[in-house]
C-alpha positions in Angstrom: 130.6 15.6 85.3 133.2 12.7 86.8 135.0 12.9 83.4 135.3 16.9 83.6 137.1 16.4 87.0 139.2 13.3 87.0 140.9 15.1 83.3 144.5 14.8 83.6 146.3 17.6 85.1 148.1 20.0 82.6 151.9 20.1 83.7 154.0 23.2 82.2 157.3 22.9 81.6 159.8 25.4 82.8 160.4 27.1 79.9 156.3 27.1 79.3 156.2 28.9 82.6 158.9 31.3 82.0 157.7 32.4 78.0 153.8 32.9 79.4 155.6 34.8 81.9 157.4 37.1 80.4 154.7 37.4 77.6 152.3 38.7 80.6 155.0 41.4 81.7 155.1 42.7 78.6 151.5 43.4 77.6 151.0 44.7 81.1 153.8 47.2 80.3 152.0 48.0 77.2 148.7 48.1 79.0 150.3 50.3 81.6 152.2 53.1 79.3 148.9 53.0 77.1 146.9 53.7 80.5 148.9 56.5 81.1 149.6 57.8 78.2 145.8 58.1 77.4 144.9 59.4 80.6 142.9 62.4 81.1 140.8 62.1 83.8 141.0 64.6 87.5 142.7 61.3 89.1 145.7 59.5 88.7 147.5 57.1 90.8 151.0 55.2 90.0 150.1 52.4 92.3 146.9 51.5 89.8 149.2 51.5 86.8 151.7 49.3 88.1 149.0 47.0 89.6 147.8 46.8 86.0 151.3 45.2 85.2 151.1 42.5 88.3 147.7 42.0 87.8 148.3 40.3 84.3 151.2 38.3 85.5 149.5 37.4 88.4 146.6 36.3 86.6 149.1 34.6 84.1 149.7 32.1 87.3 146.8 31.4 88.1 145.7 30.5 84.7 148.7 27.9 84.6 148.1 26.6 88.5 144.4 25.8 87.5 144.9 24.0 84.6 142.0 22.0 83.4 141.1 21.4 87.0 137.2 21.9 88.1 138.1 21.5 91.9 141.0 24.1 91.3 138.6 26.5 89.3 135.9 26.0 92.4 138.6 26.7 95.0 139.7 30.4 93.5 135.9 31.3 93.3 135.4 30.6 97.0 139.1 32.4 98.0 137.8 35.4 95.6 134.2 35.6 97.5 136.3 35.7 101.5 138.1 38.9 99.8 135.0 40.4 98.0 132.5 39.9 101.2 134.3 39.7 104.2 137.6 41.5 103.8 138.0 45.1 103.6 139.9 46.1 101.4 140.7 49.9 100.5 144.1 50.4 98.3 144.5 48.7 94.4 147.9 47.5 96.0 146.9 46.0 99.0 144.3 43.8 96.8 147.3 43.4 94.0 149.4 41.3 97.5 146.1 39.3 98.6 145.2 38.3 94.9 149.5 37.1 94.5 149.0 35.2 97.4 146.2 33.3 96.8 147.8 32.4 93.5 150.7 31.1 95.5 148.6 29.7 97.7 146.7 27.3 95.3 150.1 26.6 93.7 151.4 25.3 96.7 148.5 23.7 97.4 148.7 22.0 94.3 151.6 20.9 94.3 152.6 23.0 91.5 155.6 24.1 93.0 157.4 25.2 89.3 154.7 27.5 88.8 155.0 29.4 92.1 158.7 29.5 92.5 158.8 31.1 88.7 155.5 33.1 89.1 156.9 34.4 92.5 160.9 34.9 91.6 159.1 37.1 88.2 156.2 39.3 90.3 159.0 40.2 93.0 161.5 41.2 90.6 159.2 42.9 88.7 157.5 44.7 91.8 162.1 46.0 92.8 162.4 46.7 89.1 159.2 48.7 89.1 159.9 50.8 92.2 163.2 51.5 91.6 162.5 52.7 88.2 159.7 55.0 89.1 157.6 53.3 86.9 154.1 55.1 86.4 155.7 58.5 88.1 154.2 61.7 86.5 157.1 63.9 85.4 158.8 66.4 88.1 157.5 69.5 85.3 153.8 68.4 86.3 151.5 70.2 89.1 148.3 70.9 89.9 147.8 74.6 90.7 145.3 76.4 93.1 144.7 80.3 93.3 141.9 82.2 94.1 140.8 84.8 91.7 138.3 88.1 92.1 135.3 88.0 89.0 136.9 91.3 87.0 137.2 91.5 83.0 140.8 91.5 84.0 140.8 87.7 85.2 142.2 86.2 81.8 145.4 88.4 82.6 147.1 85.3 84.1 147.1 83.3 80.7 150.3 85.5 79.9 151.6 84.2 82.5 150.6 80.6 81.8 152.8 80.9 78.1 155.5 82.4 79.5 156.0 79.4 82.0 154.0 76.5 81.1 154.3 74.3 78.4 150.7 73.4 78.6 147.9 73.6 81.3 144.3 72.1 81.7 141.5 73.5 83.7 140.5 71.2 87.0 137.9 72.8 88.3 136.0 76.1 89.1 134.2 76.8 92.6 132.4 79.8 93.5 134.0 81.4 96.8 131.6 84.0 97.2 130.1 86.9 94.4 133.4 88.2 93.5 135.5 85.8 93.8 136.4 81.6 92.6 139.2 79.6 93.3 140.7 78.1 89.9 142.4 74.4 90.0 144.7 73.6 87.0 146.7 70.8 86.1 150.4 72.3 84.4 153.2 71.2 83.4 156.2 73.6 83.3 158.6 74.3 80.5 161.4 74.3 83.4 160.8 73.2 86.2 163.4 75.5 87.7 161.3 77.8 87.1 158.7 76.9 89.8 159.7 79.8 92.4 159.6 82.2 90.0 156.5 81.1 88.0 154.6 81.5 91.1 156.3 85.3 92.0 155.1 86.5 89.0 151.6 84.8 89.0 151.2 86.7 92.5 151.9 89.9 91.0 148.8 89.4 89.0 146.2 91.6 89.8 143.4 89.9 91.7 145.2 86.8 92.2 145.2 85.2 95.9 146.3 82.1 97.6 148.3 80.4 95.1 149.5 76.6 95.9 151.2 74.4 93.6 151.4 70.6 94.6 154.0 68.4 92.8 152.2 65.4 91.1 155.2 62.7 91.1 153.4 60.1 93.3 150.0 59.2 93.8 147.3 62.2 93.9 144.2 62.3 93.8 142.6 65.8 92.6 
């Protein structure tokens, strides 16, 4: 057991820190754009994808502060169980911040000050780049629609409607407002989104068709 903790520490060179670096960002970019490009579930949030992309460099740092170190190892277990038990913690991002600075934290404590200033300089930059890119933002075209519809054998007359406008569309959900009518959730994407206004006109002039709200999807939804 003395031999497994007094093994020499592992030092990484700059350029070490900088290639496992920038090998991290880019499978979290992949990881990210396969995330969303697979996803096809009733939620989606852009702060989850681009956590996915910090999360592996973060993780990338903290692989290279710990080393071969036992005491190190110990340390991040006992940080990780004051955020799982005793810190509430309700947003992906929020626990994305705590997790990049304990890394920075057990750098620092370390000593390993390469690791943090290049692991740091990379995450913030990243996090700018990210947000000023709109990276993870559904496209402008995509929104999730909600009418209210009476139960007649008329009530398919609104697909017409859906291929004049929409490019493509994907039932949400169904609810049951009362014996004649439901209320219909979709998730559409439009072939223009100029078109939004008048999509919605002409939806309206549907017979049996009431309340109609469409809510643009561009940042995080839940629905």
């Amino acid at each position: 057991m003395d031999q497994l903790i007094n093994l020499p520490t592992i030092l990484y060179s700059v350029p070490q820190i900088i290639s496992n670096l920038v090998a991290a960002l880019i499978f979290g970019v992949i990881i990210a754009l396969v995330y969303k490009k697979t996803h096809r579930g009733i939620t989606y949030s852009q702060s989850f994808m681009t956590s996915l992309v910090l999360i592996v460099l973060i993780t990338t740092t903290v692989i290279m502060v710990i080393g071969n170190s036992l005491p190190r190892a110990f340390g991040l277990i006992g940080a990780f169980s004051v955020i799982r038990f005793r810190t509430p913690v309700k947003d992906v991002w929020d626990m994305t911040f705590l997790f990049l600075a304990l890394t920075l934290g057990l750098a620092s404590g370390s000593g390993i000050y390469p690791v943090a200033i290049m692991g740091l300089t990379i995450i913030s930059a990243t996090i700018f780049i990210l947000q000023r890119l709109g990276f993870g933002v559904i496209s402008i075209n995509d929104l999730v629609l909600t009418f209210q519809i009476k139960n007649s054998g008329e009530d398919q007359q609104y697909q017409n409607t859906f291929k004049e406008f929409l490019k493509e569309n994907i039932l949400l959900n169904a609810r049951t407002i009362s014996e004649k009518e439901m209320e219909l959730s979709f998730k559409v994407h439009l072939k223009n989104n100029r078109q939004l206004q008048e999509f919605i006109k002409q939806l309206g002039k549907v017979k049996g068709i009431s309340k109609i709200e469409a809510l643009n999807t561009n940042q995080d939804v839940e629905y």
